[in-house]
C-alpha positions as CSV (number, residue, x, y, z in Angstrom):
1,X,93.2,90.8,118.8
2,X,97.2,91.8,119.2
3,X,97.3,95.8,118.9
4,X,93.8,97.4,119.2
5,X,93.5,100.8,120.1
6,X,91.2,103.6,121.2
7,X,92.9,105.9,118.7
8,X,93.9,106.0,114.9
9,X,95.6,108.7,112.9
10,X,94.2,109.2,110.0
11,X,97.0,109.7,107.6
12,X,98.3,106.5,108.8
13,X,94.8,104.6,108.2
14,X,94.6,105.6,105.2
15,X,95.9,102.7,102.8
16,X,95.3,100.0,105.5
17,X,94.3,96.8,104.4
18,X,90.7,95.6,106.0
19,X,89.5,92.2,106.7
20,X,86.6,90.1,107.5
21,X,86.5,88.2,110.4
22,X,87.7,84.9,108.5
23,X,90.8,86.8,107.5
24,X,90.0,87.3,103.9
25,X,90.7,91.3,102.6
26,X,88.0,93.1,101.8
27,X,90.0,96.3,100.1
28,X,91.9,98.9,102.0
29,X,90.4,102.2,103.6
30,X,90.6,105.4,101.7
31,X,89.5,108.4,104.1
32,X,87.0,108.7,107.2
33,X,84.0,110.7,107.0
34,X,83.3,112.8,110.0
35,X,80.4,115.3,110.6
36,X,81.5,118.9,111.3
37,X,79.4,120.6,114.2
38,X,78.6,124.2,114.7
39,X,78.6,123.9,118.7
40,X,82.5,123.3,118.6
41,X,82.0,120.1,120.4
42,X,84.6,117.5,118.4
43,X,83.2,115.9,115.2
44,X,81.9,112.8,115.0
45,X,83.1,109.9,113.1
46,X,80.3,108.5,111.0
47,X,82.1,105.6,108.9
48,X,85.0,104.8,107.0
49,X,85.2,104.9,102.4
50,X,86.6,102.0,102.0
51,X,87.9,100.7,98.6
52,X,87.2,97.0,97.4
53,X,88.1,95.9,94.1
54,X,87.7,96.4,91.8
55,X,88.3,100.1,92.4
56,X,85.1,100.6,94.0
57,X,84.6,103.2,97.1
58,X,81.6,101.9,99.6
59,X,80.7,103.5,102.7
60,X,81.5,101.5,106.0
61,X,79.2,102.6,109.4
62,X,81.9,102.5,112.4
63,X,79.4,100.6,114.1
64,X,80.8,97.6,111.6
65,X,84.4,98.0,113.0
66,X,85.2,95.0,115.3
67,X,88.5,96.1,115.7
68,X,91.7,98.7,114.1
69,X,94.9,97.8,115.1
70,X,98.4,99.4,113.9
71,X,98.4,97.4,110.6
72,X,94.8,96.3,109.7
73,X,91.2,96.7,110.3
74,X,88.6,93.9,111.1
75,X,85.0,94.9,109.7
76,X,81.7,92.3,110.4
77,X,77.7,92.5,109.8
78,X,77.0,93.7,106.7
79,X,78.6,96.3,103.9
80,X,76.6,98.0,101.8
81,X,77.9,98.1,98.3
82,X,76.6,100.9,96.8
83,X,79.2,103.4,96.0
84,X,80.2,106.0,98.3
85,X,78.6,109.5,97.7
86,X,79.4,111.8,101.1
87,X,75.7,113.6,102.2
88,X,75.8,117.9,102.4
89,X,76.7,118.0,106.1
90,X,79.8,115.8,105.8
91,X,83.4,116.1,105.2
92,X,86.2,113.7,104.2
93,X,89.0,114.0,106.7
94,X,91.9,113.1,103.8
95,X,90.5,114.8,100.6
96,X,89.0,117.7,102.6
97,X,90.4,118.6,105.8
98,X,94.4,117.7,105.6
99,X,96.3,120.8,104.6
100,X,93.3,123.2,106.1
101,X,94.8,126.4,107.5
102,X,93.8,127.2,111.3
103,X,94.5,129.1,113.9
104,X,95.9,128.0,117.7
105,X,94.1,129.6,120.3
106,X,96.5,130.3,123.2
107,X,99.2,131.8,120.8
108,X,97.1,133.1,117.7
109,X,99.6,131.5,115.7
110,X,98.4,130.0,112.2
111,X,99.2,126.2,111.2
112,X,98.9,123.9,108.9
113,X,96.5,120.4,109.7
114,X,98.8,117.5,108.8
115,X,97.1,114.5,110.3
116,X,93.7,113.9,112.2
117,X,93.8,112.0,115.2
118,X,89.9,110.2,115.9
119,X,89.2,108.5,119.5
120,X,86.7,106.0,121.0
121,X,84.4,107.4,123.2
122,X,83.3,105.3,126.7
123,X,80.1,105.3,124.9
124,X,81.9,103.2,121.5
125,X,81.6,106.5,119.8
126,X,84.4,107.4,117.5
127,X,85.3,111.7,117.4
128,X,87.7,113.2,115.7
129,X,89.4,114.3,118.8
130,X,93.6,115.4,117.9
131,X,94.9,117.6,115.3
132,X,98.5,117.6,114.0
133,X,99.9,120.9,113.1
134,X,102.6,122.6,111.6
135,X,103.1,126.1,112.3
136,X,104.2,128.4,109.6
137,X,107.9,128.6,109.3
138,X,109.4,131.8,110.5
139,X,113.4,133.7,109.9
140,X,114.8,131.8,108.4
141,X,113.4,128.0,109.2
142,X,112.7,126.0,106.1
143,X,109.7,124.6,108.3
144,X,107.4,125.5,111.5
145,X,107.7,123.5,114.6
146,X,105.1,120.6,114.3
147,X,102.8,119.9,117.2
148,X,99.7,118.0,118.9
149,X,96.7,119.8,120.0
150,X,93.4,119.3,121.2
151,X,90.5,119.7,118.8
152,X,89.1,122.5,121.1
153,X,92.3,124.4,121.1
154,X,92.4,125.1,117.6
155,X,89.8,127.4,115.3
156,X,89.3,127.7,111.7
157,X,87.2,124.6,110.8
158,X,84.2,126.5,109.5
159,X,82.2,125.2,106.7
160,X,82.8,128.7,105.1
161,X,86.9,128.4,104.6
162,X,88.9,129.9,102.0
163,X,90.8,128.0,99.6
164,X,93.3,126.2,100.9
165,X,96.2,124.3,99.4
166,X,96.1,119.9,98.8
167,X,99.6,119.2,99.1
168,X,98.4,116.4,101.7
169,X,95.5,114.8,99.2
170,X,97.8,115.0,96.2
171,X,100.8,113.4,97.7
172,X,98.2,110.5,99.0
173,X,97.2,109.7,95.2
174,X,100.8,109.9,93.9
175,X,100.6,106.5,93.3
176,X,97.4,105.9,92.3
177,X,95.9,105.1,88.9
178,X,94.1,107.8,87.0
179,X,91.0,106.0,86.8
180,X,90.9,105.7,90.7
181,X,91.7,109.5,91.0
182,X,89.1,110.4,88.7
183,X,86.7,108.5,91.3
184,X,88.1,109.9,94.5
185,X,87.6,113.4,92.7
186,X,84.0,112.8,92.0
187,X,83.1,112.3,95.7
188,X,84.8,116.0,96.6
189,X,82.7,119.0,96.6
190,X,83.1,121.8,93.7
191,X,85.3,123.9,95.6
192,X,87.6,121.1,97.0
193,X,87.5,119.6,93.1
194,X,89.2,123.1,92.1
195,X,91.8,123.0,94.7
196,X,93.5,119.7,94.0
197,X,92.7,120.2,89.8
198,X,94.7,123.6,90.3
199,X,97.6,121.4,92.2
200,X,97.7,118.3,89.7
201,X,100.5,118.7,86.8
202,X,98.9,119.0,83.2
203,X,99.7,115.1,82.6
204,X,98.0,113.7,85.4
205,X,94.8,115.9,85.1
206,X,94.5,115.3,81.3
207,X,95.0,111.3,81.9
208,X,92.4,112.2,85.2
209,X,89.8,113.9,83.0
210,X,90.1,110.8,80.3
211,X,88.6,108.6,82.9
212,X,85.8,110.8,83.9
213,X,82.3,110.7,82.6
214,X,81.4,114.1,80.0
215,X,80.0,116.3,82.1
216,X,82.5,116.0,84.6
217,X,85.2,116.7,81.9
218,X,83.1,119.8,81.1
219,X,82.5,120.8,84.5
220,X,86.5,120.5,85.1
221,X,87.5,122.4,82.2
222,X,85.3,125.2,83.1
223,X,87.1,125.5,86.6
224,X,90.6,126.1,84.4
225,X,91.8,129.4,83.1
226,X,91.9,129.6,79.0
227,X,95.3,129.2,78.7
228,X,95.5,126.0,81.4
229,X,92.5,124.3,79.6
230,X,94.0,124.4,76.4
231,X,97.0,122.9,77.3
232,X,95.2,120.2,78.9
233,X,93.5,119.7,75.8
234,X,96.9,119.1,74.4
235,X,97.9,116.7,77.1
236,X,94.8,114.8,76.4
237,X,94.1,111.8,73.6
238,X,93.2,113.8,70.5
239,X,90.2,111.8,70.2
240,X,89.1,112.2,74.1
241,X,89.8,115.5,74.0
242,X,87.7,116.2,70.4
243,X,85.1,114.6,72.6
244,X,85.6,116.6,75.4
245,X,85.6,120.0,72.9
246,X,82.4,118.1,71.5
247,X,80.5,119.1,74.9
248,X,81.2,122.4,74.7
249,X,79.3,125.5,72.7
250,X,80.8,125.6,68.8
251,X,81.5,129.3,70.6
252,X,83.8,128.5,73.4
253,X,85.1,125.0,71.7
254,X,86.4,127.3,69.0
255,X,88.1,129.7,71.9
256,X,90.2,127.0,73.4
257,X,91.4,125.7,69.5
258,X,92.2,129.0,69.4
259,X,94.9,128.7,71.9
260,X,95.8,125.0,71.0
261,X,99.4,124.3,69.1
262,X,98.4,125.3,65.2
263,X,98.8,121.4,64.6
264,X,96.7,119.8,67.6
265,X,94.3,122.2,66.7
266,X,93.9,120.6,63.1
267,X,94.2,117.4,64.0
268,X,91.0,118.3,66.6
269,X,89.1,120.0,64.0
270,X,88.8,117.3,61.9
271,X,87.9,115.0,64.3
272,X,85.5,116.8,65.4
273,X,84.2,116.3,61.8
274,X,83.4,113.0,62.4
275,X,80.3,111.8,64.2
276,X,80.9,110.4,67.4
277,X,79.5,107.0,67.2
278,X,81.7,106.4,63.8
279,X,85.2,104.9,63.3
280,X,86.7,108.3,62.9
281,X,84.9,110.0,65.9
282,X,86.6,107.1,68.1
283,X,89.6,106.6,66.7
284,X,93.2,108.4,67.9
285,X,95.3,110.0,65.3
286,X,98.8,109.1,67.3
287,X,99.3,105.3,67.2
288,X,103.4,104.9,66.7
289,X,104.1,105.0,62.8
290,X,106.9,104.3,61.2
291,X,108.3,103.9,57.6
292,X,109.0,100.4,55.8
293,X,113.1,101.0,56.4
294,X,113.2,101.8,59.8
295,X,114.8,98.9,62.2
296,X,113.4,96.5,64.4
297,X,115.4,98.2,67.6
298,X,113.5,101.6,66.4
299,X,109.8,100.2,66.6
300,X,111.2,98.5,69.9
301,X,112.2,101.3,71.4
302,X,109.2,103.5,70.3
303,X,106.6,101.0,71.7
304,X,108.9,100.8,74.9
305,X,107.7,104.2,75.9
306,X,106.2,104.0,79.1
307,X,103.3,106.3,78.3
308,X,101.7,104.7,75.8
309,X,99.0,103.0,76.3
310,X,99.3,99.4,75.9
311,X,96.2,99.5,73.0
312,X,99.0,101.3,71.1
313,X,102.1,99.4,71.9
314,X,100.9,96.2,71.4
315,X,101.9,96.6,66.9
316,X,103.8,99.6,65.0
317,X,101.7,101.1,61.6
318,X,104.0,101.4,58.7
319,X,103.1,103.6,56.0
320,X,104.9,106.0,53.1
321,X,105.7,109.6,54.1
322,X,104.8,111.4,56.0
323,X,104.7,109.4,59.2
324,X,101.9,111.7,60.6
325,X,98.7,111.4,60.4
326,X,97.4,111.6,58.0
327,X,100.4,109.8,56.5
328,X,101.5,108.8,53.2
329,X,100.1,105.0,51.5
330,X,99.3,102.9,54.4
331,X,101.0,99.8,54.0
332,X,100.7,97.3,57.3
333,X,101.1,96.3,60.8
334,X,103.7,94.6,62.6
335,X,102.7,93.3,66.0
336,X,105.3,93.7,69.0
337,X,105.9,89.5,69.3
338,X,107.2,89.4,65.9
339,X,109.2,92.6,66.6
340,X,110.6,90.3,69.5
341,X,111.7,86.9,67.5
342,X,113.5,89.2,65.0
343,X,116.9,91.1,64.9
344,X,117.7,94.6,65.6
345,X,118.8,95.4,62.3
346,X,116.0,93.9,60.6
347,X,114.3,96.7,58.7
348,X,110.0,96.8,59.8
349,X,108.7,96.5,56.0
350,X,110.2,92.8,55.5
351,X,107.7,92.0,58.6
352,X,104.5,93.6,57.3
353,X,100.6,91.6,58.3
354,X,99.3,92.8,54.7
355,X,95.9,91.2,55.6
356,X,95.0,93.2,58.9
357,X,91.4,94.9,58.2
358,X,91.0,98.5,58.1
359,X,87.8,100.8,58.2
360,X,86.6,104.1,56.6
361,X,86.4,107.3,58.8
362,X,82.6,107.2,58.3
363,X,82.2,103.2,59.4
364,X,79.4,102.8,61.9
365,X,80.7,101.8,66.1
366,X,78.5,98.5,65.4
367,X,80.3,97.3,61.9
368,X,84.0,98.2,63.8
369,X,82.8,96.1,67.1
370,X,82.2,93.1,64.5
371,X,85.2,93.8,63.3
372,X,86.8,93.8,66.6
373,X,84.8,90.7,67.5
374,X,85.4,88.8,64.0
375,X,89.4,89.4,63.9
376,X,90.4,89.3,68.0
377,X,92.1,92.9,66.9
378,X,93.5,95.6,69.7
379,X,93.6,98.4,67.3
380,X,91.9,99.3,63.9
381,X,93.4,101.2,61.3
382,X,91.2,103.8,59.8
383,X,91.8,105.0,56.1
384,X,90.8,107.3,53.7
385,X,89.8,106.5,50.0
386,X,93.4,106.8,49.3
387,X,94.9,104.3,51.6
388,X,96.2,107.0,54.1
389,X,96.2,106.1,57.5
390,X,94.1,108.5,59.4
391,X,94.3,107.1,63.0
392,X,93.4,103.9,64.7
393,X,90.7,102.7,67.1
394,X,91.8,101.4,70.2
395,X,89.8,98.2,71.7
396,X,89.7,100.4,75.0
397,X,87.8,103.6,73.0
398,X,85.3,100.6,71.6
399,X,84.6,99.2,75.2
400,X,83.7,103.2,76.4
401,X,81.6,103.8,73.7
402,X,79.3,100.4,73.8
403,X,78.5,100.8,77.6
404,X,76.4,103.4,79.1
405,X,77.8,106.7,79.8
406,X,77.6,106.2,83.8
407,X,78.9,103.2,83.6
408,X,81.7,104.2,85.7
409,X,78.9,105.0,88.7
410,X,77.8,101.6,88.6
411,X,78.9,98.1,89.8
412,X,80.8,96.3,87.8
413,X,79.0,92.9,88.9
414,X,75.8,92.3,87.0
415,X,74.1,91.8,89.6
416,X,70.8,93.0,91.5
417,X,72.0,92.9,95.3
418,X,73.5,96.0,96.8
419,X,74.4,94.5,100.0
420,X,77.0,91.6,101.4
421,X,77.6,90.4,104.6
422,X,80.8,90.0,105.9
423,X,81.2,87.4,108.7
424,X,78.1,86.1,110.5
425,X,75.3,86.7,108.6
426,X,73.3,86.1,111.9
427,X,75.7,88.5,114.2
428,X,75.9,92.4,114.3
């Protein structure tokens, strides 16, 4: 194979695709998990976490690597498929030991890890064998020289470390969705989840902690000062974070509403009214609202917005003032492809569905699945005795509640094997 090397660095594996030996991709490589050792000798590589769709992290042995080359890696023998949870002893070279401060030996100088070079050993071993460093800037330099040392000329990789920053692990998940963040942050220990949550802007931890299972959420939150938690809790989907404030003691639920906007903080109270397995305990109380005059090009441009999700976007609720929930007489949908065969000037109340289906706050999860079911809807209006629209269930929050809580631990396949073989079956 073209380009096969002795030595990979880790910042640049990360993201690489890997194959089987027929050519087909199997996913791409998300970090390298090495074993830390007290004697100073350098750490040994134990296996790479890969990711295979969809959106799954396994563990790869390196003993499985037939080859890594500059722009792929070839992987034969067999995978297991279970997801990847890292044992007590070892550590995650990109979501753990990037950005780590240490200290040079011959100079005393601090520096920053940047990358991790690993090496194979004569004996096929991979160690984790090269750091590079940036030293910390000095006068009046922006940044520190950057350099290439030895494992062994470097100290500060203790188990025992202070806190240290994750400009590295955040920048690596810019790009990433937050359902696949809120995986990779599973898989980091407490301390390392605390770094990168303290590093993540409000938006991207709030969308983060939708994805994550409840006691996650809770165990998030309680890393946050008051005044950070509650703004994530006003970052978050009123119904996710009800939920969320659900978890918590009526005590230190009522703390954080506390410091929530004075309207968030009604809007969360009274869904937190509703029980959780009911129409109103699942529903959101922001779908896009409008009233009957407004103009096509306005329900256009407000479903256009990039942030909401596409549960939401896909029709625009009209209804009499006010336009917040709750709002005035509910009086229709109009879905986004009759927004698009109609002109700009058009006002939204001459296109009104009259006959979509709503649902009563206090509607049981298993009549609004039927109704889901029955009518092919996306979203559900919820209403009060009055006709007031109250919020709308999302096909999405319907899904989450009818599977098991860890269902996001689990394979997606319904199936009983835990194991594939890549390549071979009868080879290594």
């Amino acid at each position: 194979m073209a380009g096969l090397t002795t030595r990979a660095f880790v910042g640049r594996l990360a993201g690489t695709p890997i194959f089987d030996p027929n050519g087909d991709q199997l996913g791409r490589v998300r970090d390298v998990v090495v074993m830390l050792r007290s004697d100073g000798t350098p750490p040994r590589v134990h296996g790479l976490v890969i990711e295979v769709p969809p959106h799954r992290r396994v563990f790869l042995p390196m003993g499985r690597i037939s080859g890594l080359d500059i722009g792929n890696v070839v992987a034969t023998g067999l995978v297991n498929m279970r997801r990847f949870a890292p044992r007590p002893a070892e550590s995650l070279v990109v979501a753990e030991l990037l950005d780590r401060k240490v200290t040079i030996h011959q100079t005393g100088e601090n520096a920053t890890v940047l990358d991790v070079g690993i090496d194979q050993t004569r004996q096929q071993d991979w160690v984790m064998s090269k750091l590079f460093l940036r030293k910390g800037s000095g006068g009046f330099r922006r940044r520190g020289e950057t350099l290439t040392l030895d494992w062994d000329q470097v100290t500060g990789f203790s188990v025992n470390r202070p806190d240290q920053p994750a400009d590295s692990l955040l920048e690596s998940i810019d790009d990433m969705r937050a359902a696949d963040i809120a995986t990779l942050l599973a898989d980091l220990p407490f301390k390392r989840q605390l770094e990168v949550t303290q590093g993540m802007e409000d938006e991207l931890l709030a969308d983060v902690l939708e994805e994550l299972p409840d006691s996650a959420q809770v165990a998030i939150l309680a890393m946050l000062d008051d005044d950070r938690a509650a703004d994530i809790l006003e970052e978050m989907d009123p119904g996710d974070a009800a939920d969320l404030l659900a978890e918590l003691t009526p005590e230190r639920a009522e703390e954080l509403l506390g410091l929530v906007e004075p309207e968030e903080a009604k809007d969360l109270r009274r869904l937190l009214t509703y029980d959780d397995q009911s129409a109103g305990g699942l529903m959101t109380t922001e779908p896009v609202i409008l009233a009957p005059d407004d103009s096509v090009a306005e329900a256009l441009a407000r479903i256009r917005n990039p942030e909401l999700p596409t549960s939401l976007a896909a029709q625009v609720f009209v209804s009499r003032q006010p336009l917040e929930t709750p709002t005035g007489r509910f009086l229709g949908v109009v879905h986004f492809q009759r927004l698009l065969r109609e002109l700009p000037g058009e006002i939204v109340g001459a296109l009104l569905d009259t006959d979509i289906k709503t649902v009563n706050p206090e509607t049981t999860l298993d009549v609004v699945v039927r109704q889901f079911a029955r009518y092919n809807l996306v979203a559900l209006p919820v209403v009060d005795d009055n006709d007031h629209l109250l919020g709308v269930v999302t096909v999405d929050d319907v899904v989450d509640h009818m599977l098991p809580e860890d269902w996001r631990e689990k394979s997606p396949e319904s199936v009983d094997l835990d194991q594939v073989f890549v390549g071979d079956p009868n080879g290594s």
